[in-house]
One Martini backbone bead per residue (centre of mass of N, CA, C, O) as a GRO file, in nm:
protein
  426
    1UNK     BB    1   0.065   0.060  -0.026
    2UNK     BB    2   0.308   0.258   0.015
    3UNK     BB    3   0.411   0.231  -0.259
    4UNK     BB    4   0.144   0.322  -0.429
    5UNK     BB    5   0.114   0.591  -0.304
    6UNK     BB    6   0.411   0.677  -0.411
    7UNK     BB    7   0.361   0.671  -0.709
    8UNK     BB    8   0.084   0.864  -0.676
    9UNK     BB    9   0.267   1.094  -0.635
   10UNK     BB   10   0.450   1.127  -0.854
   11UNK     BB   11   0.237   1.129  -1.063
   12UNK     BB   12   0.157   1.416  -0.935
   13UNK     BB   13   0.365   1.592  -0.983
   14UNK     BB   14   0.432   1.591  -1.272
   15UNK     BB   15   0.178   1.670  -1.352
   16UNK     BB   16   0.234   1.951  -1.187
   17UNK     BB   17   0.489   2.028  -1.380
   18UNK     BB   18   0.298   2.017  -1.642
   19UNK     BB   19   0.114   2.257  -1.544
   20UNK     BB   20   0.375   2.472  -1.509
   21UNK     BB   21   0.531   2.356  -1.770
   22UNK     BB   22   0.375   2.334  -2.098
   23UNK     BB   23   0.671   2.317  -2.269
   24UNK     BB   24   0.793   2.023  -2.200
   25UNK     BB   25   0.615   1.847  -2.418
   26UNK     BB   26   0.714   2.003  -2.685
   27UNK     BB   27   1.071   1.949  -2.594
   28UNK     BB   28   1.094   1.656  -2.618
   29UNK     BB   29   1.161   1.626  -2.921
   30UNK     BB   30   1.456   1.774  -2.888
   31UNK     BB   31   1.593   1.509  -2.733
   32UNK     BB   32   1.584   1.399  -3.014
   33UNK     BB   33   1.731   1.200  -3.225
   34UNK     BB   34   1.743   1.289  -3.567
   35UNK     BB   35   1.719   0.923  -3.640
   36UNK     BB   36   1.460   0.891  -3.494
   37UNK     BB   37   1.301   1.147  -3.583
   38UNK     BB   38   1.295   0.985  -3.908
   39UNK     BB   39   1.216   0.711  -3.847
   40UNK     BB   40   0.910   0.813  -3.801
   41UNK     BB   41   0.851   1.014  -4.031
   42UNK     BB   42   0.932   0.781  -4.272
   43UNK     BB   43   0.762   0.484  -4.131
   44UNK     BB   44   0.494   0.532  -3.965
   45UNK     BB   45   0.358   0.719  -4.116
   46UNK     BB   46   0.117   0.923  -4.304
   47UNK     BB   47   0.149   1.126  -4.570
   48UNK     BB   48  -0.018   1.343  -4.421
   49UNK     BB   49   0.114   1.377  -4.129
   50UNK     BB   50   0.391   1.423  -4.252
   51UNK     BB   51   0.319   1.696  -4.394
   52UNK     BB   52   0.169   1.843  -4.108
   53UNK     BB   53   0.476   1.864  -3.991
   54UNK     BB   54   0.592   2.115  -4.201
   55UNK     BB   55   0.395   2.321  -3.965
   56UNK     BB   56   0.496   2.299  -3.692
   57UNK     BB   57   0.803   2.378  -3.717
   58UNK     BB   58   1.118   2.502  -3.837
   59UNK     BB   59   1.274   2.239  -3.776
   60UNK     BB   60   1.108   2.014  -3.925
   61UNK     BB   61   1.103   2.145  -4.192
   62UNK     BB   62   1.422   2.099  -4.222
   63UNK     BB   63   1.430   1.786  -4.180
   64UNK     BB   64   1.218   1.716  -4.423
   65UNK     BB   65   1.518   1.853  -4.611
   66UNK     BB   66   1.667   1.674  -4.562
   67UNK     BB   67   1.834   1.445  -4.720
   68UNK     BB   68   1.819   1.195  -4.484
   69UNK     BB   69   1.548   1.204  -4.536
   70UNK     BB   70   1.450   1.161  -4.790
   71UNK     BB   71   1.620   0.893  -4.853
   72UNK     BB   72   1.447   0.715  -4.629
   73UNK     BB   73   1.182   0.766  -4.743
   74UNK     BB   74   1.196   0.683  -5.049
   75UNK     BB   75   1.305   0.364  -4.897
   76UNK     BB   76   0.954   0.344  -4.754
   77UNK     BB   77   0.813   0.400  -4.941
   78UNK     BB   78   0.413   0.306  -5.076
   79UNK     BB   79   0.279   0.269  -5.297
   80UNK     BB   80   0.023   0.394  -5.505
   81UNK     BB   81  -0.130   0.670  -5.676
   82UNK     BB   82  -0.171   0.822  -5.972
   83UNK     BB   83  -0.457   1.061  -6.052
   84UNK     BB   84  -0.679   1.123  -6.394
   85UNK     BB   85  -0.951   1.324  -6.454
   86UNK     BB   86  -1.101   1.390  -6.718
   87UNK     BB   87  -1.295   1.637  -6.684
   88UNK     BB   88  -1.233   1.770  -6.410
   89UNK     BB   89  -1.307   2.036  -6.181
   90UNK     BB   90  -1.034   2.194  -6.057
   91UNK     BB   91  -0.881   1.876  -5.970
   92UNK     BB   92  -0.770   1.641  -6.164
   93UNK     BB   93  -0.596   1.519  -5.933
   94UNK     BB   94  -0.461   1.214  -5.745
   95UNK     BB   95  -0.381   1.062  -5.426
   96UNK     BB   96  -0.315   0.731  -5.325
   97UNK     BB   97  -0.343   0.540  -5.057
   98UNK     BB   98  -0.272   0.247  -4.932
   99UNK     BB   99  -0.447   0.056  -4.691
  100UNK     BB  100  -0.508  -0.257  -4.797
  101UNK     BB  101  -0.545  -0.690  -4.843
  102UNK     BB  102  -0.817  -0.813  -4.808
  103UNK     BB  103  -0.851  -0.913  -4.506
  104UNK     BB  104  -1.206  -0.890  -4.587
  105UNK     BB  105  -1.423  -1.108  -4.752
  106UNK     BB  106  -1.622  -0.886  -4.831
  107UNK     BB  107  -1.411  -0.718  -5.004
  108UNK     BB  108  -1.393  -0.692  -5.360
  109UNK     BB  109  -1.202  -0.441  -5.318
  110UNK     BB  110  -0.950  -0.204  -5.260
  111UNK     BB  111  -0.873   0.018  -5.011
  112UNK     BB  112  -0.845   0.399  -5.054
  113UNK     BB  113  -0.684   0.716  -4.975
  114UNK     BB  114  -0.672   1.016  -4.997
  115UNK     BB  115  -0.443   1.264  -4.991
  116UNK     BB  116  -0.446   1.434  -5.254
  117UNK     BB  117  -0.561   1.735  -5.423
  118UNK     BB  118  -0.502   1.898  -5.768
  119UNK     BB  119  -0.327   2.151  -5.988
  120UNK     BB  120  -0.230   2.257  -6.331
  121UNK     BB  121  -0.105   2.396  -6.589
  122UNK     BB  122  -0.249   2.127  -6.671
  123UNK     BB  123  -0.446   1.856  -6.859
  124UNK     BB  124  -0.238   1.600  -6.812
  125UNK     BB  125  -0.159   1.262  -6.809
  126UNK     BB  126   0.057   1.102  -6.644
  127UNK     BB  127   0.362   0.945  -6.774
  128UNK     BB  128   0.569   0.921  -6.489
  129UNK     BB  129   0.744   0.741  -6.202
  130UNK     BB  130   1.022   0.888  -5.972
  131UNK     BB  131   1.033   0.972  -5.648
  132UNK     BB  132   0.782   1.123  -5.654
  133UNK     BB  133   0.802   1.216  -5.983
  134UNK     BB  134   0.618   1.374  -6.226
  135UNK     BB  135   0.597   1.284  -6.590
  136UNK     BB  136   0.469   1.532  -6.827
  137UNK     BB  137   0.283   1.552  -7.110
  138UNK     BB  138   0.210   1.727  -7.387
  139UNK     BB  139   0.006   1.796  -7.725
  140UNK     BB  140   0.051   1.850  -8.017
  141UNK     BB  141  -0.050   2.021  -8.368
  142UNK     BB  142  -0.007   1.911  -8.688
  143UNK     BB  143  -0.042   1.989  -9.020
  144UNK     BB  144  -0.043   1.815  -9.369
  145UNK     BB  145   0.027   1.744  -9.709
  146UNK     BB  146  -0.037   1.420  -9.859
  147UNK     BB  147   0.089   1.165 -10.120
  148UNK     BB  148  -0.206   0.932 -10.179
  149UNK     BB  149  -0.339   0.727 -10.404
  150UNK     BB  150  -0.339   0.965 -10.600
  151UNK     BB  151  -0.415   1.193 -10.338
  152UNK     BB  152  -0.466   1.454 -10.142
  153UNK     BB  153  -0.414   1.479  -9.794
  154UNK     BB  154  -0.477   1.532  -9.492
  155UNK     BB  155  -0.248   1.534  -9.184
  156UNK     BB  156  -0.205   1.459  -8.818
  157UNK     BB  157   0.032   1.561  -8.609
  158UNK     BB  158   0.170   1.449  -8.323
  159UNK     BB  159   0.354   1.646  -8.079
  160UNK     BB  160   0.549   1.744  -7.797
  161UNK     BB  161   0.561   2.017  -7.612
  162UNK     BB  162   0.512   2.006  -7.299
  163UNK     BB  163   0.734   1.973  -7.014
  164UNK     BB  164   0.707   1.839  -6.694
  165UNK     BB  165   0.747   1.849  -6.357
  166UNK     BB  166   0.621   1.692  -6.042
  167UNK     BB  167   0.536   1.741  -5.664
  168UNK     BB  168   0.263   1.700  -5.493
  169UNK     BB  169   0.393   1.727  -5.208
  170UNK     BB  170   0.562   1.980  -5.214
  171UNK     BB  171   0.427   2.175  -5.450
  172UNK     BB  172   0.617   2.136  -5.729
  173UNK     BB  173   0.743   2.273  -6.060
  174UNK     BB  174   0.840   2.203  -6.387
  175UNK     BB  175   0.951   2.355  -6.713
  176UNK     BB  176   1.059   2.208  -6.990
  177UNK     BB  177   1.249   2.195  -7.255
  178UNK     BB  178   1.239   2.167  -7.592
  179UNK     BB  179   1.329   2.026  -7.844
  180UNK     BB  180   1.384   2.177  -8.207
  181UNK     BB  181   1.257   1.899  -8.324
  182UNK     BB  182   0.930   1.968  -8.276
  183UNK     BB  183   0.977   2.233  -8.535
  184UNK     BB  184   0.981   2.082  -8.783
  185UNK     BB  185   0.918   2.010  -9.073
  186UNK     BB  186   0.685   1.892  -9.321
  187UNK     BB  187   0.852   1.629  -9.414
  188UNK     BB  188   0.791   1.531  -9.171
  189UNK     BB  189   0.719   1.251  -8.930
  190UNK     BB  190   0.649   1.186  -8.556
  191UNK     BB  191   0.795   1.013  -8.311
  192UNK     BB  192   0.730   0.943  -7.971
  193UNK     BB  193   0.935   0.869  -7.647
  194UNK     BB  194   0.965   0.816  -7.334
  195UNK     BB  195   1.217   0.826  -7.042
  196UNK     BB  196   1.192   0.822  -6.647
  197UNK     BB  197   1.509   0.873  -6.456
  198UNK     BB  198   1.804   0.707  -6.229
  199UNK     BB  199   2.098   0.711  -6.155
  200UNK     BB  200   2.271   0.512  -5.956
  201UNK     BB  201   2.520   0.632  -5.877
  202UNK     BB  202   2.462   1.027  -5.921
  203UNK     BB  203   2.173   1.077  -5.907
  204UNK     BB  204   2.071   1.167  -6.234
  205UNK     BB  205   1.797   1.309  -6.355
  206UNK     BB  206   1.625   1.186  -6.641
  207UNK     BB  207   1.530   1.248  -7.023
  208UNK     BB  208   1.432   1.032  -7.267
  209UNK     BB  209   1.437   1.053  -7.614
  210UNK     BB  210   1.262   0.921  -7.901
  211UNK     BB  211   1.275   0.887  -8.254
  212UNK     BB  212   1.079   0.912  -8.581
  213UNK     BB  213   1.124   0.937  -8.942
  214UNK     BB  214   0.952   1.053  -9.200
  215UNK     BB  215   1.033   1.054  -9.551
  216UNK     BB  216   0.953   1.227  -9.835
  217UNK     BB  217   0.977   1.221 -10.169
  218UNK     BB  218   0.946   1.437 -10.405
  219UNK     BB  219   0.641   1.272 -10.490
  220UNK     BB  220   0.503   1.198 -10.227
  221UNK     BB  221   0.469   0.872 -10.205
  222UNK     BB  222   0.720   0.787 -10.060
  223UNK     BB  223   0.871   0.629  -9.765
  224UNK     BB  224   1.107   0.684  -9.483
  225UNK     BB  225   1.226   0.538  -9.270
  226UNK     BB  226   1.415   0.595  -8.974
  227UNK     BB  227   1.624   0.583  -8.750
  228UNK     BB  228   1.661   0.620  -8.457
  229UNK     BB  229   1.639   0.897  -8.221
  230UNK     BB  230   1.858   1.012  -7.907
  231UNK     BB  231   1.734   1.211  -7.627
  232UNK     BB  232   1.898   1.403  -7.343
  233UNK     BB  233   1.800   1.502  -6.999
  234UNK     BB  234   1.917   1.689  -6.745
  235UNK     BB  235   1.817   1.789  -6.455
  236UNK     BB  236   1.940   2.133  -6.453
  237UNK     BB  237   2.090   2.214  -6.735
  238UNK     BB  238   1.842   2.255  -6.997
  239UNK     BB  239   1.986   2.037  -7.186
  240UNK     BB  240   2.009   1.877  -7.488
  241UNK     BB  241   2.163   1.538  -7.593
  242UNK     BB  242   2.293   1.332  -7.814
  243UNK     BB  243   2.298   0.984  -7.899
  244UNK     BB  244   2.353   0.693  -7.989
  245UNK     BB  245   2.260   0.373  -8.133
  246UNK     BB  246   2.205   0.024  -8.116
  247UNK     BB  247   1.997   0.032  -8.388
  248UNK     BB  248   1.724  -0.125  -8.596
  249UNK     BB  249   1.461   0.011  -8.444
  250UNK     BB  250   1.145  -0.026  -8.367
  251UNK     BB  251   0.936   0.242  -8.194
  252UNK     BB  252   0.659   0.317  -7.999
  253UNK     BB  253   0.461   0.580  -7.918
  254UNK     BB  254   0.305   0.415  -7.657
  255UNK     BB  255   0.502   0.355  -7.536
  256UNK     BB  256   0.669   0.326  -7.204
  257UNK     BB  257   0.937   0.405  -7.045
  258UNK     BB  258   1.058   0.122  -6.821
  259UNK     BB  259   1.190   0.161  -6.516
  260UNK     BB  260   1.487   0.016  -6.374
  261UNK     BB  261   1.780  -0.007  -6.212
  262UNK     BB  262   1.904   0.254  -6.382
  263UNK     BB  263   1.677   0.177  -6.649
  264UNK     BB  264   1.522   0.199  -6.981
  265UNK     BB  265   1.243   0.050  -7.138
  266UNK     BB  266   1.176  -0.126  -7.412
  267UNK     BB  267   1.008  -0.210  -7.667
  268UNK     BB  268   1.111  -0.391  -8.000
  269UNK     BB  269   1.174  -0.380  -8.364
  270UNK     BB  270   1.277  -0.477  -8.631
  271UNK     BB  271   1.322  -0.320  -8.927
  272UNK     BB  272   1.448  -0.574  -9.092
  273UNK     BB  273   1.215  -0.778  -8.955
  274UNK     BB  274   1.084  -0.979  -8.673
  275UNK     BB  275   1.215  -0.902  -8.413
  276UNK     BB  276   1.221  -0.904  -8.043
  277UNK     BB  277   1.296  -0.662  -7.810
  278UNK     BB  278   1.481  -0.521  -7.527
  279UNK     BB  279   1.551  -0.172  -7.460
  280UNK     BB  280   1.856  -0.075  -7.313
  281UNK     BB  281   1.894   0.210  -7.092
  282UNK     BB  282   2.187   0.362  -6.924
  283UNK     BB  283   2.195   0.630  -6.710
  284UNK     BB  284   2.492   0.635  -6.655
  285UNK     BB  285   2.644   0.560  -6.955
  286UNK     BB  286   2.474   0.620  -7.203
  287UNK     BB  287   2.389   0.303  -7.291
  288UNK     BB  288   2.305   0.031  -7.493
  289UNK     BB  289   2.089  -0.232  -7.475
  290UNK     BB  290   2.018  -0.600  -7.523
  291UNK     BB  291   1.715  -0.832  -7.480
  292UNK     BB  292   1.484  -1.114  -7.419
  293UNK     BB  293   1.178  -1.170  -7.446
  294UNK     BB  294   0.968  -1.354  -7.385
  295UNK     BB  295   0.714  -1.550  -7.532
  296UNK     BB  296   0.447  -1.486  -7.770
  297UNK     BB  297   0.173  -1.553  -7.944
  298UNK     BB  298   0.174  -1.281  -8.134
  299UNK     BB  299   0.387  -1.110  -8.403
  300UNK     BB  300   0.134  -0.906  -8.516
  301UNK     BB  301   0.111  -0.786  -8.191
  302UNK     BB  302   0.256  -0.585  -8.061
  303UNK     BB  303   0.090  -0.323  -7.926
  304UNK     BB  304  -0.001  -0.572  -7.684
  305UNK     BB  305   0.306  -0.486  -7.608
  306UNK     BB  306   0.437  -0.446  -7.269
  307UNK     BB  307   0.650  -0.252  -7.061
  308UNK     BB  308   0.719  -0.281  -6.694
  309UNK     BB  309   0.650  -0.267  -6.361
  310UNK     BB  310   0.662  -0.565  -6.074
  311UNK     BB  311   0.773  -0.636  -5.793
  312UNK     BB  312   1.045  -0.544  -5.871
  313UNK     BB  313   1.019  -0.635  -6.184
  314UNK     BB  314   1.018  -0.687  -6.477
  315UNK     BB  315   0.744  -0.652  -6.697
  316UNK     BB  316   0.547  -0.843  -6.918
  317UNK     BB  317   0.233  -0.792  -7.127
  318UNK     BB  318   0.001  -1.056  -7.342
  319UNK     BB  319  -0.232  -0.920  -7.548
  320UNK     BB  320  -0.236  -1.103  -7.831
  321UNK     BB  321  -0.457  -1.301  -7.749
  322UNK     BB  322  -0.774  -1.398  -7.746
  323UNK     BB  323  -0.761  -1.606  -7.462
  324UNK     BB  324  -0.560  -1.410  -7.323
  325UNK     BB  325  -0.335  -1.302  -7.039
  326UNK     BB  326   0.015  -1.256  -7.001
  327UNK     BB  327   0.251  -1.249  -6.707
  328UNK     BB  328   0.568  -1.139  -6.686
  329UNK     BB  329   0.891  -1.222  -6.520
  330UNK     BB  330   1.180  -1.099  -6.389
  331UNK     BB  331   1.417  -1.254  -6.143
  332UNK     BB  332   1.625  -1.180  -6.318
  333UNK     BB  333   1.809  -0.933  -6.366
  334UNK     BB  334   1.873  -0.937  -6.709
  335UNK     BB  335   1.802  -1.257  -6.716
  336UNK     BB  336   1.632  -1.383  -7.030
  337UNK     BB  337   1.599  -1.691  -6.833
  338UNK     BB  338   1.372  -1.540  -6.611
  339UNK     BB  339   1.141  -1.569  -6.717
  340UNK     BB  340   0.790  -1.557  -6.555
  341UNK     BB  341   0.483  -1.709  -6.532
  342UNK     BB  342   0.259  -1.535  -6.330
  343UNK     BB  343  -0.019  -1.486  -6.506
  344UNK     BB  344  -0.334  -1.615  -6.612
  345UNK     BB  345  -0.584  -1.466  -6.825
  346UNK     BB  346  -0.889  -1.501  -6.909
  347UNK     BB  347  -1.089  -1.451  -7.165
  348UNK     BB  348  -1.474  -1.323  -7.201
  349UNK     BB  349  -1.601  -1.267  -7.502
  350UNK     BB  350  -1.320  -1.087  -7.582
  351UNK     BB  351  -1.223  -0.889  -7.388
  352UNK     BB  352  -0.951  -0.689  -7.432
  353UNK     BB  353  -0.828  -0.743  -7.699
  354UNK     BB  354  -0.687  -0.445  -7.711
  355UNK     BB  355  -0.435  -0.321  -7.640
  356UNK     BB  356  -0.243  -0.204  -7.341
  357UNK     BB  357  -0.169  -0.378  -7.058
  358UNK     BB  358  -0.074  -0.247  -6.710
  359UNK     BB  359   0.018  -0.327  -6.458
  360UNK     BB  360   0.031  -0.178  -6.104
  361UNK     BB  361  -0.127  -0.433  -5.900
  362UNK     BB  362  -0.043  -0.674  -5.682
  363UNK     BB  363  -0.183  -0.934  -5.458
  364UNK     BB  364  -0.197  -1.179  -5.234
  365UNK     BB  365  -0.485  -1.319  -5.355
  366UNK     BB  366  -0.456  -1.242  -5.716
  367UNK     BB  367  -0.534  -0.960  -5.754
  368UNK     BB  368  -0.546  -0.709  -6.037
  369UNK     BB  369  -0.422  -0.399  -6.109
  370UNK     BB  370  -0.522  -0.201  -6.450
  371UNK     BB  371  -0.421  -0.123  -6.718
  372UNK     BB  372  -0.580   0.092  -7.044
  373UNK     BB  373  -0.452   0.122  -7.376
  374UNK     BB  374  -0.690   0.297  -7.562
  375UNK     BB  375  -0.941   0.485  -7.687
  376UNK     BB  376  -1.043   0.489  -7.368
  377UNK     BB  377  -0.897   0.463  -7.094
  378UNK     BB  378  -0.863   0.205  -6.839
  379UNK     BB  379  -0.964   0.080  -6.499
  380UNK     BB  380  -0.902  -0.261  -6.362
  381UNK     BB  381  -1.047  -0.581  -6.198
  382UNK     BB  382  -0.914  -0.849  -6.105
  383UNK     BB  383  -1.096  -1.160  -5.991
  384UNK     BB  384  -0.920  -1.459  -5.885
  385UNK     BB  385  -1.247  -1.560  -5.840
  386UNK     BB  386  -1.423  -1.470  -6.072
  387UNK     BB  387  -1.251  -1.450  -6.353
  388UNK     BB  388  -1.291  -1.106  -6.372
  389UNK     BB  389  -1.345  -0.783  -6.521
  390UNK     BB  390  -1.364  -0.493  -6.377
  391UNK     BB  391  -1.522  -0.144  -6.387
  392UNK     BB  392  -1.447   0.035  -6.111
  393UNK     BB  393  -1.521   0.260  -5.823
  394UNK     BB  394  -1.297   0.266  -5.648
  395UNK     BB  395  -1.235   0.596  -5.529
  396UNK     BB  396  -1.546   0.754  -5.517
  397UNK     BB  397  -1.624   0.868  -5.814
  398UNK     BB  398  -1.664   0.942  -6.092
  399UNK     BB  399  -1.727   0.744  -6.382
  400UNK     BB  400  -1.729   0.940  -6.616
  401UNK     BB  401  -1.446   0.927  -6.617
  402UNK     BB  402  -1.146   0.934  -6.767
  403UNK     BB  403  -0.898   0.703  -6.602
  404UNK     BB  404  -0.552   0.774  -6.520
  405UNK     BB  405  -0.294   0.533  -6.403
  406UNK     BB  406  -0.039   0.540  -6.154
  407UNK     BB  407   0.230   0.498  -6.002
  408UNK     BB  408   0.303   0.617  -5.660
  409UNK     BB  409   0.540   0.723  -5.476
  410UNK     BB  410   0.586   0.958  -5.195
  411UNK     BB  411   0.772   1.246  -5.159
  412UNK     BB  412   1.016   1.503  -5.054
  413UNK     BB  413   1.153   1.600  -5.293
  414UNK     BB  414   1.329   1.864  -5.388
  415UNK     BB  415   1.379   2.037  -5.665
  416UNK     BB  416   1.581   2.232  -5.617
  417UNK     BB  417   1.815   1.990  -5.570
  418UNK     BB  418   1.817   1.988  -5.902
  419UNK     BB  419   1.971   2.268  -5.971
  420UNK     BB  420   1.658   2.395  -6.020
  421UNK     BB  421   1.527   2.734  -6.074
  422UNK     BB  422   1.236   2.707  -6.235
  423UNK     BB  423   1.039   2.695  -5.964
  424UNK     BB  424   0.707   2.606  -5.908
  425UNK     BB  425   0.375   2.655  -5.749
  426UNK     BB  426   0.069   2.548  -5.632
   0.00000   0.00000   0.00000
């Protein structure tokens, strides 16, 4: 009884001390180690919580920005999404944090927390996502008259023209130089794809550009496709600057070059001939080498296949076959001899003969959420149980928009630490 008393005691003092002096609560956490309050902050905490950490005071504020945290961040982040929704106004752009694994026997999709929804000066959807950072591009139009089948007639081609790049965490964004050859003549015709990564030593954030011209003829009768070329930009630089080509590959402008380990793949095709390979561009050495693709059903439908990542592996999506579609996985970087078929999903009805198919997120009960890129595009959700695909609203959005979807992992890198002046925010 007197020790109980005794410790009863002393906790009202405390009490009473911290009633006298309401500062020592909010002191408390000035005299933890800086790599204490890192690891809480960057790996306990959700996405918005941690945001508004950075509101906290000053001292937060600061070690929010310091690179040990980013850094720390970054390698603890967990994928969730950035969507775009065409036709939502003000705010089309929308960040969603990943919830939960279907733990829930009743629950049919997965749920997801919105982190937050933003606006930019464009409204076009993100083209691809590294370390927190959206790489967006908008498209410009341009016509000119070719001669076809012996009548002139006249013909749109899209180019390029804004090129993006934005932090929705940090909220803010920069707008990149166009390559020259944008606004080239009309006697040319432009194919573009691009690829956004980081490189592996240097940590130095690159965007590779790809282009096919076609040439035509004295008589505007013929055309010749040219051999890929190939510009890079060093975020920071200002400068694009070109690089040489590793072969006589066709590049398809709707395929978007998938990052991985330091690298950007591509899949293509030969131009004189018919074999099928994955184009490894290498941002340290800004050096090109090729491997081997997966085998897949059908030879004369490569649109349908794509190359992404999936579970930290390389993977391609080979929507070619009219009764199924095959994923498979690269479980050893760079050998094309670990390919493996990771899932196979029938198809019924004919349903998503068409078009580009690629995985976002893979469940542990093998449920699979995927985007499609075709006339449409949509986000769909395969049921490993009902062998299925729902396009449902996930996200408890208005189901009319037409919702484009990336991964997306939330960072703190500050633009700015990127040597860029011209950051804006939003």
């Amino acid at each position: 009884m007197k020790k109980m008393k005794h410790e009863r005691c002393k906790k009202s003092k405390k009490q009473k001390d911290a009633a006298q002096n309401p500062k020592m609560g909010e002191d408390f956490l000035t005299f933890l180690p800086s790599e204490i309050i890192i690891n809480i902050l960057s790996s306990r905490l959700p996405i918005r919580t941690t945001m508004s950490c950075t509101a906290v005071c000053k001292p937060w504020l600061d070690l929010l920005r310091t690179p040990e945290f980013v850094k720390s961040h970054i390698s603890k982040s967990v994928p969730g999404l950035a969507v775009f929704l065409e036709g939502e106004y003000p705010k089309p752009y929308k960040v969603f944090e990943y919830v939960d694994e279907l733990n829930n026997p009743k629950r049919r999709v997965p749920r997801w927390n919105m982190t937050l929804n933003f606006n930019l000066p464009i409204d076009k959807p993100p083209y691809s996502s590294v370390d927190g950072l959206l790489f967006l591009c908008t498209r410009g139009m341009m016509s000119r008259e070719i001669f076809k089948s012996g009548i002139f007639r006249q013909e749109f081609i899209r180019w390029p023209r804004d090129l993006f790049i934005c932090n929705p965490i940090t909220r803010e964004y920069i707008k990149l130089p166009c390559p020259l050859e944008f606004s080239s003549s009309k006697s040319k015709v432009h194919m573009d794809t691009f690829g956004f990564g980081v490189s592996r030593t240097t940590c130095q954030y690159k965007l590779v550009r790809v282009f096919h011209e076609w040439i035509l003829n004295k008589r505007l009768v013929l055309a010749e496709l040219v051999e890929p070329k190939f510009q890079v930009y060093n975020v920071g630089s200002g400068l694009w600057s070109g690089i040489a080509c590793v072969g006589p590959f066709k590049y398809e402008g709707n395929a978007k070059g998938a990052f991985l380990s330091g690298n950007i793949h591509w899949l293509v095709r030969d131009m004189y001939g018919s074999s099928v390979w994955i184009s490894c561009f290498d941002l340290e050495t800004e050096i090109f080498s090729t491997f081997s693709p997966p085998p897949c059903r059908r030879d004369d439908r490569e649109e349908c296949l794509n190359v992404s990542t999936l579970r930290d592996c390389l993977c391609m999506c080979d929507n070619t076959a009219y009764d199924e579609i095959v994923i498979w996985l690269m479980r050893d970087y760079g050998d094309d001899k670990s390919w493996t078929k990771e899932f196979v999903i029938r198809k019924k009805d004919l349903d998503y003969n068409e078009g580009l198919m690629c995985p976002i997120k893979a469940f542990q009960n093998g449920d699979i959420l995927m985007a499609l890129e075709y006339s449409k595009p949509l986000t769909l959700y395969f049921s490993s149980k009902t062998k299925t695909f729902r396009h449902v609203d996930l996200f408890g959005l208005q189901s009319c928009f037409c919702i484009r979807t990336v991964s997306y992992a939330p960072s703190f890198l500050p633009l700015k630490t990127l040597a860029v002046d011209n950051v804006s925010s939003f």
